[in-house]
C-alpha positions as CSV (number, residue, x, y, z in Angstrom):
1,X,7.3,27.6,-90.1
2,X,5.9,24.0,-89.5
3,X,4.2,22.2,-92.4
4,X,1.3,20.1,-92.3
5,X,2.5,17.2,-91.5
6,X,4.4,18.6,-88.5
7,X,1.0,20.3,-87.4
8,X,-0.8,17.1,-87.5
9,X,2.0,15.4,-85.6
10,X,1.4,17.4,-82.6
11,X,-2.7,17.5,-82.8
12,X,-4.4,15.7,-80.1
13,X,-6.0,12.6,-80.5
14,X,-9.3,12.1,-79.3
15,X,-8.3,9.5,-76.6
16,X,-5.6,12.6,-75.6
17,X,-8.9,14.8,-74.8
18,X,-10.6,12.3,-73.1
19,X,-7.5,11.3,-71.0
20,X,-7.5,15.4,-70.2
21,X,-11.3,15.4,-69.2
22,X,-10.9,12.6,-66.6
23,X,-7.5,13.4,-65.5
24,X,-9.5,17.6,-64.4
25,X,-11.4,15.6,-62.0
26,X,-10.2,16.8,-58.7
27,X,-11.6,16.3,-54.9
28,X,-11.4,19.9,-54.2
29,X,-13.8,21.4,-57.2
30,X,-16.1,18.7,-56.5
31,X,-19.6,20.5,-54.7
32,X,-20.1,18.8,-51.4
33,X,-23.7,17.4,-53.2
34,X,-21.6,15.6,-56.0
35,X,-19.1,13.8,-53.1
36,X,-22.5,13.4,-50.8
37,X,-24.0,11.6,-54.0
38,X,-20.8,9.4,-54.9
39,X,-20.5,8.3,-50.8
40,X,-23.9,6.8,-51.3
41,X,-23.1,5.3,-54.8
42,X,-20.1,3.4,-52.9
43,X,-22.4,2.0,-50.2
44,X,-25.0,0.9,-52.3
45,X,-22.4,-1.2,-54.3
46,X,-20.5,-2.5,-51.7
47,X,-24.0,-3.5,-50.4
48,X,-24.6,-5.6,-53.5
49,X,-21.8,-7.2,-53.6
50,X,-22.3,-8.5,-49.9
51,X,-25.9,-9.8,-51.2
52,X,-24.1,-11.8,-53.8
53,X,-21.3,-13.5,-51.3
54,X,-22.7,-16.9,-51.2
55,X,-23.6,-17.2,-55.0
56,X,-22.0,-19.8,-57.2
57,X,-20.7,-16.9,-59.5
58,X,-18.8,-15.7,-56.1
59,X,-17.6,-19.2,-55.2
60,X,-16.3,-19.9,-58.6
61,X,-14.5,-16.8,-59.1
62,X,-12.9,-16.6,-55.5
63,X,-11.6,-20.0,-56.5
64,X,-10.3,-18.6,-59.6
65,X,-8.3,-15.9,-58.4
66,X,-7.0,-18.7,-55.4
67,X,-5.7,-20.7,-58.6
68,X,-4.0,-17.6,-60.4
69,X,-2.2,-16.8,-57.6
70,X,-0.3,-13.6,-57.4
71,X,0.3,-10.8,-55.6
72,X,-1.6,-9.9,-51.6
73,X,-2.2,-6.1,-53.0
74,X,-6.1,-5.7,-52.4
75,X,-9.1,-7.5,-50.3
76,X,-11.4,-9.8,-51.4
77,X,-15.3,-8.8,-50.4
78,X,-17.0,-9.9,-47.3
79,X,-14.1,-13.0,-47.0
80,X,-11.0,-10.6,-46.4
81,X,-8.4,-13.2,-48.9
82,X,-5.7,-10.6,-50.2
83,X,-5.1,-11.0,-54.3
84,X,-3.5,-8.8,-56.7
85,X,-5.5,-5.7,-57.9
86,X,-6.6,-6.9,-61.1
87,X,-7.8,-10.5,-59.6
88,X,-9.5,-8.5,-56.9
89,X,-11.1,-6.4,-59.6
90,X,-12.7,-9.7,-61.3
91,X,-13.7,-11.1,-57.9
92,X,-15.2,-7.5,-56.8
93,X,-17.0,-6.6,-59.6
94,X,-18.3,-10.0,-60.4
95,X,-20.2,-9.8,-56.4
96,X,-21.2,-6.4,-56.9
97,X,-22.9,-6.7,-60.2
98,X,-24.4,-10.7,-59.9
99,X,-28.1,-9.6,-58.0
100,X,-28.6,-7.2,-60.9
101,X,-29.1,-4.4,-57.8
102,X,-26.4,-2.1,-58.7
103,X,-26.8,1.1,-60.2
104,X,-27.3,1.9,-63.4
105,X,-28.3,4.8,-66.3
106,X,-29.9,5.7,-69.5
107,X,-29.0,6.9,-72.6
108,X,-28.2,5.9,-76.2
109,X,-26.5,2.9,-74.2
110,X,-27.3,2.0,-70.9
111,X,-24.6,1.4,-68.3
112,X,-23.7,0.2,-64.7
113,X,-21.4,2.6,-63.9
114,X,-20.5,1.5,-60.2
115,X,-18.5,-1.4,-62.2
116,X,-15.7,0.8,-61.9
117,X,-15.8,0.6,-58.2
118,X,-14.3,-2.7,-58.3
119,X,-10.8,-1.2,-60.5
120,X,-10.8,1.9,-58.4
121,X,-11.2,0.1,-54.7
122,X,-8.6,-2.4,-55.5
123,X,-5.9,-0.2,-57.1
124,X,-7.2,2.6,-54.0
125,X,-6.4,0.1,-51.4
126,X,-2.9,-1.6,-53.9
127,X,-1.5,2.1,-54.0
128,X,-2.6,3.2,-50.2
129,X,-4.6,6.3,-51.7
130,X,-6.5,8.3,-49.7
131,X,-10.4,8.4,-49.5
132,X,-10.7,11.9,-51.4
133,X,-8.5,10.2,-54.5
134,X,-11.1,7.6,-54.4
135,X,-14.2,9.9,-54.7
136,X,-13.0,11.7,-57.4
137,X,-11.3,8.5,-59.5
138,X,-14.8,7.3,-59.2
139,X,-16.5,10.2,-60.8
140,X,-14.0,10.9,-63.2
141,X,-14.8,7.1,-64.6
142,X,-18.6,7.5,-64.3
143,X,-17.8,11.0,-66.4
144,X,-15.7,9.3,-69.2
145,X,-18.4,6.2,-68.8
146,X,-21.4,7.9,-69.1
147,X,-20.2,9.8,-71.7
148,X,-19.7,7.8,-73.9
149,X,-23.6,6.5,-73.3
150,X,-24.6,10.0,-74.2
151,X,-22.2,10.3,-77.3
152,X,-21.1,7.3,-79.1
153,X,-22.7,4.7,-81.0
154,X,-25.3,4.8,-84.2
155,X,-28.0,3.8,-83.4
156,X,-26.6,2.6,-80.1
157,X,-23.4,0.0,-79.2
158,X,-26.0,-2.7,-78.2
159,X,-28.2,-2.5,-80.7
160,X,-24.7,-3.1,-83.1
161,X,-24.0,-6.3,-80.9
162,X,-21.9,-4.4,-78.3
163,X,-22.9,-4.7,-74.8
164,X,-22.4,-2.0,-72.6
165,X,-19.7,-2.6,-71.0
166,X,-17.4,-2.2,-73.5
167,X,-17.6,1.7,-73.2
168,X,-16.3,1.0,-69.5
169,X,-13.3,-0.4,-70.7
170,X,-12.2,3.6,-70.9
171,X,-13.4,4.8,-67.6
172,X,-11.6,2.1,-65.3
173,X,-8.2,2.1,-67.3
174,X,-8.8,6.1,-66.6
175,X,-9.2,5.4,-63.1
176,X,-6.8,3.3,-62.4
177,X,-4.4,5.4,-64.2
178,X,-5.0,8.3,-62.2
179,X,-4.7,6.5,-59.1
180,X,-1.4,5.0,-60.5
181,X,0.0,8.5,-60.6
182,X,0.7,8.5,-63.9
183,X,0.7,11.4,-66.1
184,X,-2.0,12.5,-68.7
185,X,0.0,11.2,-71.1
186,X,0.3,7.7,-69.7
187,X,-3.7,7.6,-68.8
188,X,-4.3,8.0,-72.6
189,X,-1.8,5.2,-73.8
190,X,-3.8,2.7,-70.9
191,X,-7.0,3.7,-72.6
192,X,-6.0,2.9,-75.7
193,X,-4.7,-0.3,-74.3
194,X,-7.8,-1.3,-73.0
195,X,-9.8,0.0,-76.1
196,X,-7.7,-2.6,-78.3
197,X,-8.7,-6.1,-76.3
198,X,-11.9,-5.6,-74.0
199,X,-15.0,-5.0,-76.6
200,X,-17.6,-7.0,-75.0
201,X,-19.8,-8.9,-77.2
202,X,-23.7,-8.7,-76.2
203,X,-24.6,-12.2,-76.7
204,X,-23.5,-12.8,-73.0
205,X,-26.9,-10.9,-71.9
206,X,-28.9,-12.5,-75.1
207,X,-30.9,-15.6,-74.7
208,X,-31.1,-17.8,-71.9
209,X,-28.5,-15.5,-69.7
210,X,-25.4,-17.5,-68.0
211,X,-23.7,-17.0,-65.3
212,X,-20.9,-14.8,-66.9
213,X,-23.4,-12.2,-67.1
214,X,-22.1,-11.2,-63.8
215,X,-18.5,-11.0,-65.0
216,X,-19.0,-8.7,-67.7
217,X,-18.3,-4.6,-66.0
218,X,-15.5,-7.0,-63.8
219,X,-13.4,-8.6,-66.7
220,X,-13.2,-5.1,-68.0
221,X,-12.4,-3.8,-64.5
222,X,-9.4,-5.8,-64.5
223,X,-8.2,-5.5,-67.7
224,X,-8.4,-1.9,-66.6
225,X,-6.1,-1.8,-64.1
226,X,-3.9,-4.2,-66.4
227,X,-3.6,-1.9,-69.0
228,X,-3.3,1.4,-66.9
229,X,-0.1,-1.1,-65.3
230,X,1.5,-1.5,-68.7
231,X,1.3,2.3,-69.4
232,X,2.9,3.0,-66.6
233,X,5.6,0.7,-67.4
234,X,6.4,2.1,-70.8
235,X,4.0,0.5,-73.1
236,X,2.2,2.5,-75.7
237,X,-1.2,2.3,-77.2
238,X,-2.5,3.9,-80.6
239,X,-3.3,7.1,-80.1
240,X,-5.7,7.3,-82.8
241,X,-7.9,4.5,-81.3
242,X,-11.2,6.1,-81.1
243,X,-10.9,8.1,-84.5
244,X,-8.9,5.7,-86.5
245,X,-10.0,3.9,-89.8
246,X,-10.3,1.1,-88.1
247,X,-11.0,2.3,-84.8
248,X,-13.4,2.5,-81.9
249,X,-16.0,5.0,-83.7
250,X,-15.7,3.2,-87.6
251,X,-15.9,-0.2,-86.2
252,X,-17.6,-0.7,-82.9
253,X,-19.7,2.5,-82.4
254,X,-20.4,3.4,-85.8
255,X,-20.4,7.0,-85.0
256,X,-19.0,9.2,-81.6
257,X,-19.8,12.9,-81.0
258,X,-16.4,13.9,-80.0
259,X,-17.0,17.4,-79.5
260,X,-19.0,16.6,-77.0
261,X,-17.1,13.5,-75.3
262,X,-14.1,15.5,-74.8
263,X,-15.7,18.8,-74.0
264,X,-14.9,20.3,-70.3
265,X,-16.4,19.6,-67.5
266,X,-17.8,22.6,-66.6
267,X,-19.5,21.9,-63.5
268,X,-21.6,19.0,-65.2
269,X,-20.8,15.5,-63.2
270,X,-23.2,12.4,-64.7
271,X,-22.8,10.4,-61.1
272,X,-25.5,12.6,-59.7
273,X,-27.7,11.7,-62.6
274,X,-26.9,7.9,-62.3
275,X,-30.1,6.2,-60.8
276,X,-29.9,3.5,-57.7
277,X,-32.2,0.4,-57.7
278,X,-34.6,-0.9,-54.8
279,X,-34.5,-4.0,-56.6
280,X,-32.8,-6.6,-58.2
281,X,-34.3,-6.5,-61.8
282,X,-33.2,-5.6,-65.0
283,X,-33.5,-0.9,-64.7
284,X,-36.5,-1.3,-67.4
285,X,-38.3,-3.5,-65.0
286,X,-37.8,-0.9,-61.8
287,X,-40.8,1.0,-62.6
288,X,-43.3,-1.5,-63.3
289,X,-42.1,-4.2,-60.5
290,X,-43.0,-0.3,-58.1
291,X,-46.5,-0.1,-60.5
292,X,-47.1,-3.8,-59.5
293,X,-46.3,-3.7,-55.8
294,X,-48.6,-1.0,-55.4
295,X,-51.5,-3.0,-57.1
296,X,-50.9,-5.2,-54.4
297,X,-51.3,-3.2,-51.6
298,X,-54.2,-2.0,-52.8
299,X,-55.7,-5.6,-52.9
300,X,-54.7,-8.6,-55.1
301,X,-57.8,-10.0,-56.5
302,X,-58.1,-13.9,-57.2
303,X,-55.8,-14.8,-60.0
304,X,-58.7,-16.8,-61.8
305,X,-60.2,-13.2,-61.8
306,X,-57.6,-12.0,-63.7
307,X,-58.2,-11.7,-67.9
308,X,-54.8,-10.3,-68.5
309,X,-51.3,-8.5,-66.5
310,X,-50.7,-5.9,-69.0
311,X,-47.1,-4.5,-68.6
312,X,-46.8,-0.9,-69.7
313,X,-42.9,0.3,-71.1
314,X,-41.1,2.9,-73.6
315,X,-40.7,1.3,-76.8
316,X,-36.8,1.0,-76.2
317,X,-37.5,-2.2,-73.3
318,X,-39.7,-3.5,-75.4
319,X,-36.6,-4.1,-78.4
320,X,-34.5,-5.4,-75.2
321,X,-34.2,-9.8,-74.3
322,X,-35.7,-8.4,-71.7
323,X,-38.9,-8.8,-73.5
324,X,-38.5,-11.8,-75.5
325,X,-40.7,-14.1,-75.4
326,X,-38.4,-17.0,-74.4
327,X,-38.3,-15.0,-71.3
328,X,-41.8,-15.5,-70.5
329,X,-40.9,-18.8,-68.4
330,X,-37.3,-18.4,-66.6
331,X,-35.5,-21.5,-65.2
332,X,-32.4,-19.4,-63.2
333,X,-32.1,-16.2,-61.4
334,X,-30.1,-14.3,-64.0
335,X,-32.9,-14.8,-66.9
336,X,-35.3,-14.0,-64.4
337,X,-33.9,-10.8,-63.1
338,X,-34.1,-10.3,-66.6
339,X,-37.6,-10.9,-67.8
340,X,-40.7,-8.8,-67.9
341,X,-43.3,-11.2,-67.9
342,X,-41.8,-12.9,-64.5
343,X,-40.2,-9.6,-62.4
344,X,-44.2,-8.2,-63.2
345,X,-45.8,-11.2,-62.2
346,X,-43.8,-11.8,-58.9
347,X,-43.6,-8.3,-57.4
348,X,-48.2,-8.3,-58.1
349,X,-48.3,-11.5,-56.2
350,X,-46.1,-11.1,-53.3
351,X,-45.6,-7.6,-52.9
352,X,-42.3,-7.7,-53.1
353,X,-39.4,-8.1,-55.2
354,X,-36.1,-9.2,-53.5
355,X,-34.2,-12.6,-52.8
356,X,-36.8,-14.5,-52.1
357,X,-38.6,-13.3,-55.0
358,X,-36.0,-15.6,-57.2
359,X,-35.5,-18.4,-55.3
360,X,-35.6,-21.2,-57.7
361,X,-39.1,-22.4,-56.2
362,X,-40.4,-19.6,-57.8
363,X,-39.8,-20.4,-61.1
364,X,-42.4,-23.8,-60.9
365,X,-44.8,-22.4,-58.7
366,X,-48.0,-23.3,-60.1
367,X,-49.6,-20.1,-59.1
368,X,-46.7,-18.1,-60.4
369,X,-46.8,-20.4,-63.6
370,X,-50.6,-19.4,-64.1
371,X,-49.9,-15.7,-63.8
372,X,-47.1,-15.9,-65.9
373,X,-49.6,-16.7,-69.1
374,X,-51.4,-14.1,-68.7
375,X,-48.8,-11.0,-68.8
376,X,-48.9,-9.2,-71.9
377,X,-46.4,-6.5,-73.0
378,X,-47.2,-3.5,-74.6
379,X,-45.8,0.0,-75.4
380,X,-47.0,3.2,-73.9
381,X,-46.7,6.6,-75.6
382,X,-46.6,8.4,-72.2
383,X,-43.0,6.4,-71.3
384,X,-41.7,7.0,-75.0
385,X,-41.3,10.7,-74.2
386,X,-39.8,10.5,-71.0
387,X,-37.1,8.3,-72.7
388,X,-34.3,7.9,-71.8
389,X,-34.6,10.2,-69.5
390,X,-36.4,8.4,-67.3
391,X,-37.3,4.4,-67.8
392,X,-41.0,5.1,-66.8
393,X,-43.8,2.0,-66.4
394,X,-46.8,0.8,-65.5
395,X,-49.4,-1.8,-64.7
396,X,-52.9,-3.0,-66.0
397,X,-54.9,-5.7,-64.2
398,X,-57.7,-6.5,-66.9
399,X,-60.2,-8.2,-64.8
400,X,-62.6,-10.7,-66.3
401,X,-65.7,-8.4,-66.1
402,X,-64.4,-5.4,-67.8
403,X,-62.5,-4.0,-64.7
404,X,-59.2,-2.4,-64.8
405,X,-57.0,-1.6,-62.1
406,X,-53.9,0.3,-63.1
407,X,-50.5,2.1,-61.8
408,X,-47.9,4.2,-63.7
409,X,-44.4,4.9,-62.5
410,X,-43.0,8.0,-64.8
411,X,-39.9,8.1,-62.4
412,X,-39.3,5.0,-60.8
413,X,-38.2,4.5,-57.4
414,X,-34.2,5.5,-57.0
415,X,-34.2,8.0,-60.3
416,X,-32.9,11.4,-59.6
417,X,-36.3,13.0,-59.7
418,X,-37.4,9.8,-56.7
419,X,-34.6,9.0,-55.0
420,X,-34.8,6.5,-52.3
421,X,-35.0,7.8,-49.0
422,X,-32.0,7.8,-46.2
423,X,-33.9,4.9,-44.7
424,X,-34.5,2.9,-48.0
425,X,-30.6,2.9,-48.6
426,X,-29.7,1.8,-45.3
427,X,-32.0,-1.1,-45.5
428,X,-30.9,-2.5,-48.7
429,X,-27.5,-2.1,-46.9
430,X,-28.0,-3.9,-44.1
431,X,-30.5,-6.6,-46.0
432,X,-27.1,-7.4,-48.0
433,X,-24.1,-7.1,-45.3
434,X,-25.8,-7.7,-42.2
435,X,-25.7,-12.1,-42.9
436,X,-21.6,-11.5,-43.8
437,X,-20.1,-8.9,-41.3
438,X,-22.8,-8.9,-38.8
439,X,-24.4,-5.9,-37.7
440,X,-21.8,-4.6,-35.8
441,X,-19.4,-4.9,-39.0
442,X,-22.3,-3.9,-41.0
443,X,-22.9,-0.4,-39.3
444,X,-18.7,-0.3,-38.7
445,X,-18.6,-0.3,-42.7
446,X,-21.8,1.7,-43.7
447,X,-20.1,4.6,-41.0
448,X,-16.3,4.6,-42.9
449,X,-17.9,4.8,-45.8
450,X,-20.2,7.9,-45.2
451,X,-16.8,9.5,-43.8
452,X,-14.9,8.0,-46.5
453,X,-13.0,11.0,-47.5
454,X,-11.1,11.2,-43.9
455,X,-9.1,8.1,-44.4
456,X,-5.7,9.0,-45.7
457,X,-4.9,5.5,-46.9
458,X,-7.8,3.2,-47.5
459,X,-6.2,0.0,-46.8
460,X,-7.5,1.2,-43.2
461,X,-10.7,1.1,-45.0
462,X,-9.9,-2.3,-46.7
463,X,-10.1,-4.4,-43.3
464,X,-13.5,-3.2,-43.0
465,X,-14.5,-5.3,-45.8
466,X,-14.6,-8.9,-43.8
467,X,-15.8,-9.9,-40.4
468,X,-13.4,-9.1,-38.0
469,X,-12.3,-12.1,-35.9
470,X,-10.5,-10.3,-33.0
C-alpha cells in the first residue's frame, strides 16, 4: 500500500496537465475550419512583419542577431540572413508585432497570440518539420496562451503590473517543445523553464511607449525555444511552478483556475475565436477608428464646426495607457498606435487609418493638433456588456449647434462575429509584402501559405520568405 507521501510523489503537477493539453493537439483531429482559420492567422502575421521591414526596431535587431552570431538554422524575414532559431525568433517576432497590426484577443488579459508564430516558424524551418506540425504547434500555443487569458490572474496579470506577454512564455516553450520531438514529460520541464526567467513587466507598454514595445511576445519567443532546448538536453524545471508557494499563481497571477486551464480539449480551439485587425492601432481602438471612418464617408464637416469628438468604449479601455491623458498629444508611432484621442482623430479626418496615418508629420499637423483638443473619452454601458467578448466602440461628433452625428461598432471589423472579407486580408497582405518581395514573391508566398499543410519540410517554405534573386 503507498502512503501519502508516495501518492503525492506521483500526482501531477499543474504544468504536467498543461504540458498534456498542448501536447493532444494533433493535425488530424483538427476540423478543416480550425486549419482554414490558422492558414489565414499565418498570412496575416507574416504580412505584418513585412510592413515593419524597414523600421528602426527591424534594423536594430537584425543588427543584433548579426553581432550574436551563431548558428544558420532559420530565415530572417523579407532579407533571407540565416541565424539560429532563437535569434530568428527575436528578429521575427519583433517585425511581426512593431505596426501594432497583428492579431490579438480578449479576456481577463488580452494577448497577441500570433507572437508564437515567430518560435514555431523558426524551430519549424531549424528541425525541417512539415507544414501540418506547424498548424497544429501553432494552435496548441494559442490553446495554452489563450488559456491562460481566460483563467489566470485576479483581477487580471496587467492590472498586477504583468503585461501580457508573460502568459506566452508557456505557449511558445510548448511549441517549440513539441516540434523538438520531445516527450510530454520534457515539454513540461521547458515550461517551467520559461516560467522561472521571462515574466514581463508592463511598464514597457506604460507611459510614453519605446521602441522595445515591439520586442516584448519576441524576447519571450526566443527564450521559448531556449528553454524547450535545455529540456531536451536534460535540464529540469520545478514542476510545481504554476501552483507553488512561491509560484506563478501566488506571485504573478494572484489566482489561476486550473480546472479549467488544464481541462481537455474537447473540440474547443481559441484560434478561431482570436480576432484579426484592419488596422494598426491598439485592439480597443479597432472599433472606434471603423465608427470614425464611417463618419467620414458620410461627410466630414469643418473642424471649427466641431464642439467636441466624443470617443465611445467599455470601461476596461478606458483603465488602459491607452487612455491616459499624456496620450492625448503623441510624438512617435508606437504611443500613437496607442492613443485614443489621436487613432480617433486621424481615421475622422482622413478616412483612413494605415501608414500614412502615422507618419511623423502627423503628429504636428496643425489641423490634426486642433482636432486632437477636442476628443473626449467617455464610457458606454452598451460596450460594458459585450465585454470582453467583444471590444465594441463608437463615435460622437457634437456639432456647435446642437447637432450630433454618431456611429457604433459592437463587433469591430476582423472579430469572429465581422470578420474581414477574403479580399480585405489579401490587401493588407499585399499592402505589407508587395514593397519587399514584389508582387510576384508576394502572391508566390500568400499561395504556399494557403497550401501550407502540403510542404513536408518547411525550409522549402523558408526561401519564400526573401526576394528571390535568380
Amino acid at each position: 500500500m503507498s502512503s501519502p507521501a508516495g501518492q503525492a510523489a506521483t500526482a501531477q503537477t499543474q504544468i504536467q496537465k498543461l504540458a498534456q493539453v498542448a501536447h493532444a493537439v494533433r493535425f488530424e483531429d483538427l476540423p478543416a475550419a480550425v486549419v482554414e482559420r490558422a492558414k489565414l492567422h499565418i498570412l496575416d502575421t507574416l504580412g505584418c512583419a513585412y510592413g515593419a521591414f524597414n523600421s528602426e526596431v527591424a534594423h536594430a535587431v537584425r543588427k543584433m542577431a548579426a553581432d550574436c552570431g551563431g548558428s544558420a538554422q532559420a530565415t530572417l524575414i523579407g532579407g533571407g540572413e540565416r541565424t539560429s532559431a532563437p535569434l530568428a525568433a527575436l528578429v521575427n517576432g519583433s517585425l511581426l508585432r512593431f505596426l501594432d497590426g497583428n492579431d490579438y484577443y480578449f479576456s481577463r488579459d488580452p494577448a497577441h497570440p500570433s507572437g508564437n508564430l515567430a518560435a514555431i516558424l523558426a524551430v519549424s524551418e531549424r528541425e525541417g518539420r512539415s507544414g501540418r506540425d506547424l498548424v497544429a504547434a501553432l494552435v496548441a500555443a494559442y490553446e495554452v496562451q489563450l488559456r491562460l487569458c481566460d483563467f489566470a490572474g485576479t483581477p487580471s496579470l496587467w492590472k498586477r503590473g504583468w503585461h501580457h506577454a508573460t502568459n506566452a512564455q508557456f505557449s511558445t516553450a510548448a511549441a517549440a517543445s513539441i516540434l523538438f520531438g520531445n516527450s510530454v514529460a520534457q515539454t513540461a520541464h521547458a515550461m517551467a523553464i520559461a516560467g522561472s526567467h521571462q515574466n514581463t513587466l508592463a511598464q514597457l507598454q506604460s507611459g510614453s511607449i519605446s521602441m522595445i514595445k515591439a520586442t516584448a511576445e519576441a524576447w519571450v519567443a526566443k527564450g521559448g525555444i531556449e528553454a524547450a532546448l535545455l529540456a531536451r538536453h536534460g535540464v529540469t524545471g520545478p514542476m510545481t511552478l504554476l501552483e507553488g508557494h512561491a509560484g506563478f499563481a501566488a506571485i504573478v497571477a494572484g489566482e489561476v483556475d486550473f480546472t479549467g486551464l488544464t481541462a481537455p480539449l474537447e473540440g474547443r480551439y481559441r484560434l478561431t475565436e482570436t480576432s484579426i485587425k484592419p488596422y494598426p492601432v491598439v485592439a480597443t481602438a479597432v472599433a472606434p477608428v471603423h465608427a470614425a471612418i464611417e463618419l467620414h464617408r458620410a461627410g466630414l464637416p469643418p473642424i471649427a464646426e466641431i464642439e467636441k469628438l466624443v470617443v465611445r468604449l467599455p470601461r476596461f479601455a478606458l483603465n488602459t495607457p491607452s487612455a491616459d491623458a499624456g496620450r492625448r498629444f503623441p510624438a512617435n508611432i508606437e504611443s500613437a498606435q496607442h492613443s485614443f484621442y489621436f487613432c480617433a482623430a486621424i481615421a475622422l479626418l482622413e478616412g483612413a487609418c494605415g501608414e500614412a496615418q502615422f507618419v511623423a508629420s502627423k503628429y504636428t499637423d496643425a489641423t490634426v493638433r486642433q482636432l486632437l483638443e477636442k476628443v473626449e473619452l467617455a464610457e458606454d454601458p452598451a460596450f460594458n456588456e459585450l465585454w470582453p467578448q467583444s471590444a465594441g466602440g463608437g463615435i460622437e461628433l457634437r456639432m456647435m449647434g446642437g447637432a450630433v452625428h454618431a456611429h457604433a461598432c459592437p463587433y469591430p471589423p476582423g472579430h469572429p462575429r465581422n470578420p474581414l472579407s477574403e479580399k480585405e486580408l489579401a490587401a493588407k497582405f499585399y499592402e505589407y509584402t508587395e514593397p519587399v518581395l514584389s508582387r510576384t514573391g508576394a502572391e508566390t508566398l500568400f499561395g504556399a501559405v494557403m497550401r501550407i499543410e502540403e510542404y513536408a519540410d518547411l525550409r522549402q517554405f523558408a526561401t519564400l520568405l526573401a526576394p528571390s534573386h535568380t
